[in-house]
ROSENU-123036 format. One line per field, with one value per residue (C-alpha): residue number from 0; x, y, z. Coordinates in steps of 0.1 Angstrom, whole numbers, padded with zeros to 4 digits. Layout:
i = c(NUM ...)
x = c(X ...)
y = c(Y ...)
z = c(Z ...)
***
This chain:
i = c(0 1 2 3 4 5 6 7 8 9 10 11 12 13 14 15 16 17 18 19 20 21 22 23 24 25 26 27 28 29 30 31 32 33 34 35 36 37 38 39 40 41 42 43 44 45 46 47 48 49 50 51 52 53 54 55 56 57 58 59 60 61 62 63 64 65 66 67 68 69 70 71 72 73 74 75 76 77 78 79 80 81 82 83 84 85 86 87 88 89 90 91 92 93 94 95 96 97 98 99 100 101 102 103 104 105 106 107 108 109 110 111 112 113 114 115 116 117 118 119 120 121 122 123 124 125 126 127 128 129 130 131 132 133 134 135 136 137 138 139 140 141 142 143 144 145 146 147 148 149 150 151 152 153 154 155 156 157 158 159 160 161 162 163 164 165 166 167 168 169 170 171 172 173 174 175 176 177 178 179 180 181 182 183 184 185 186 187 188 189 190 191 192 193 194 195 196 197 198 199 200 201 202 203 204 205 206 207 208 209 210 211 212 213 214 215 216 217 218 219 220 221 222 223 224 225)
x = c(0161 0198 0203 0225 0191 0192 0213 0183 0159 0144 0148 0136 0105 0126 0095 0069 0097 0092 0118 0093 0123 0099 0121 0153 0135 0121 0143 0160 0197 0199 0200 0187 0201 0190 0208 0201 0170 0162 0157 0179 0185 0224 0218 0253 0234 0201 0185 0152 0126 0107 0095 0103 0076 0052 0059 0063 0030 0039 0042 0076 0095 0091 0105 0117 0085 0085 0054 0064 0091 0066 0040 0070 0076 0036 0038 0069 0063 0084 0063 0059 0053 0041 0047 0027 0033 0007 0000 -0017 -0054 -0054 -0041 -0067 -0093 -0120 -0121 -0147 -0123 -0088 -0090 -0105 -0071 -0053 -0081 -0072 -0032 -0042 -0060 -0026 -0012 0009 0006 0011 0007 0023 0019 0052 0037 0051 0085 0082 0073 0105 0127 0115 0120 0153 0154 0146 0172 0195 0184 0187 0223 0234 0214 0239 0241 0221 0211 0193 0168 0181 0145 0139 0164 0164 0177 0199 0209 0210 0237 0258 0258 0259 0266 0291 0306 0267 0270 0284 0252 0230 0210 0230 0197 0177 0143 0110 0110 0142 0132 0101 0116 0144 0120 0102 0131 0140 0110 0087 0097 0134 0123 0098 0107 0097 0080 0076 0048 0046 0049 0083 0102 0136 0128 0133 0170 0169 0186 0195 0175 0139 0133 0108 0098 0061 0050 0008 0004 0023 0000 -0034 -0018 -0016 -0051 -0061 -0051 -0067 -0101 -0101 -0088 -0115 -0146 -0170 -0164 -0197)
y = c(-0101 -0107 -0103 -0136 -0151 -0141 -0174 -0194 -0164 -0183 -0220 -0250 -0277 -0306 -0324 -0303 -0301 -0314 -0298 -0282 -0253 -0226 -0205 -0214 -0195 -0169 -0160 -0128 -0133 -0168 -0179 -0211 -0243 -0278 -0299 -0341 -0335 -0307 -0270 -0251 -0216 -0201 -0177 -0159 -0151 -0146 -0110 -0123 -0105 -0136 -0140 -0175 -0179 -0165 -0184 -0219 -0239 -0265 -0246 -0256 -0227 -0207 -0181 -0175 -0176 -0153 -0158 -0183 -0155 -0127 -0148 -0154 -0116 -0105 -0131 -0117 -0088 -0067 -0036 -0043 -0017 -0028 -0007 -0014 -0005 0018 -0005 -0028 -0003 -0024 -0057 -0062 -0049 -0072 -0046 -0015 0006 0008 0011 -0024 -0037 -0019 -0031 -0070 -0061 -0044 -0084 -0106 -0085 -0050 -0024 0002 0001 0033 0035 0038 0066 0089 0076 0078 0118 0121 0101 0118 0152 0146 0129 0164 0181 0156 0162 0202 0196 0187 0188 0173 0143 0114 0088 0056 0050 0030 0026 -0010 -0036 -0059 -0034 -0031 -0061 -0067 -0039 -0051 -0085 -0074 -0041 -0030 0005 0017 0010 0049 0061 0046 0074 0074 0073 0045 0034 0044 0011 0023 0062 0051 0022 0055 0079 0056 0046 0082 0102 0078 0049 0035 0002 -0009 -0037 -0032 -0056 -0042 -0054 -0051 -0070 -0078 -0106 -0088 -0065 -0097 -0087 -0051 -0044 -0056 -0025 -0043 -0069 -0091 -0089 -0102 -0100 -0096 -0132 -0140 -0117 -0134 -0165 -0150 -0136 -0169 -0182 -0156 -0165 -0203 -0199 -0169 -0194 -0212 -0249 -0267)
z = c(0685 0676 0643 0645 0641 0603 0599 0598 0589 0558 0553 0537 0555 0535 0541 0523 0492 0461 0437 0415 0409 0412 0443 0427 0394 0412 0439 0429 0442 0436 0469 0467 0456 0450 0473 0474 0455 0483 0474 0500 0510 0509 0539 0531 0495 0512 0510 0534 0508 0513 0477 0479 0506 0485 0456 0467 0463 0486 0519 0520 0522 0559 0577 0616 0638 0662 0681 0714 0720 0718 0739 0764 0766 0770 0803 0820 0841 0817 0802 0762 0734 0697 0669 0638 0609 0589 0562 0587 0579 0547 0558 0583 0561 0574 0607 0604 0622 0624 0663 0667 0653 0682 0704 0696 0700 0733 0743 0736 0767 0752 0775 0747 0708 0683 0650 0636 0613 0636 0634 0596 0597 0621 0592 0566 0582 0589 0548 0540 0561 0541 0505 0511 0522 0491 0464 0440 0460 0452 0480 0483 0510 0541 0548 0540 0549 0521 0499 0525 0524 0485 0484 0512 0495 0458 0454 0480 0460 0462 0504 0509 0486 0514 0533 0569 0588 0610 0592 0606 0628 0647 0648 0666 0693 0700 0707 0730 0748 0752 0756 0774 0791 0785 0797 0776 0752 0720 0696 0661 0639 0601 0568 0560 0569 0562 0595 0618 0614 0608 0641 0678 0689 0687 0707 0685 0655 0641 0608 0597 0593 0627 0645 0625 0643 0676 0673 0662 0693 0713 0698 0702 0742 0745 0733 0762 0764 0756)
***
């Protein structure tokens, strides 16, 4: 995914708005503005936590779907990886076992799926090798990438305190690329809407409730026609 795609990363269903001020209350930059009687979202202020999603109780407040891109990718003839993150054991609780969730992910059409686990033991090795380098030097995680984005928008001196490595996410689509097959395309798989514009290194990005959608889908084409 280009991360150009950020510009319209959260947004506004005008139609579903009905200026009840709770996103411009709760959103934690003060992104969003009331516009013609229409809340809308200053993507130059924007940090995509998404908490505006959350908190709207009309529905009107989305984020970039990524699921006709991924479905476009899983029926080209290209060879695609998903990496999930580890927090999707308690998100898809509902499952006895943790490989029935790979199972489904296996069904859409990925030819592999990783835990990015792994790439998080590889980051926070080399976190370690960072910490005992100098251990009078304070860093702040570069893991997630609304923080990221929160001190690249608000807090530019703190930018050089950032940790100089990739996240987890990134570690894992490297080593992939590297060690097993360089032309897979990746399509990572996790909770955060921020990671839609991490980097131009993954090629899609889903979150949980994109991939419920997709497995949705799967189970309504899947059932017998009376």
């Amino acid at each position: 995914m280009s991360v150009q795609e950020n510009k319209n990363l959260v947004f506004t269903i005008k139609d579903k708005c009905r200026v009840c001020f709770t996103c411009v209350r709760e959103c934690p930059v003060k992104a969003i503005r009331i516009v013609n009687g229409q809340a809308e979202v200053m993507q130059e202020r924007c940090i995509a936590c998404g908490n505006c999603t959350r908190v709207c109780s009309q529905g009107a407040k989305a984020f970039l779907n990524s699921v006709s891109n991924v479905q476009k990718l899983l029926k080209s003839d290209q060879k695609i990886a998903a990496l999930v993150a580890p927090s999707f054991a308690s998100e898809f609780a509902e499952f006895n076992d943790y490989r029935e969730v790979v199972g489904r992910i296996r069904e859409l059409g990925f030819d592999k799926v990783y835990e990015v686990a792994f790439g998080a033991d590889m980051v926070a090795r080399e976190y370690r090798k960072l910490m005992y380098s100098d251990k009078k030097r304070g860093y702040i995680s570069s893991d997630c990438p609304a923080i990221v984005n929160y001190i690249e928008k608000y807090h530019t001196p703190l930018i050089e305190d950032l940790a100089p490595l990739v996240s987890p996410m990134v570690a894992m689509s490297r080593y992939i690329k590297n060690k097993v097959d360089r032309n897979f395309k990746i399509v990572f798989i996790g909770p955060c809407i921020a990671k839609k514009a991490e980097s131009e290194e993954i090629d899609e990005i889903l979150t949980f409730v994109e991939l419920r959608e997709m497995f949705n889908e799967l189970d309504a084409t899947s059932m017998p026609s009376d």
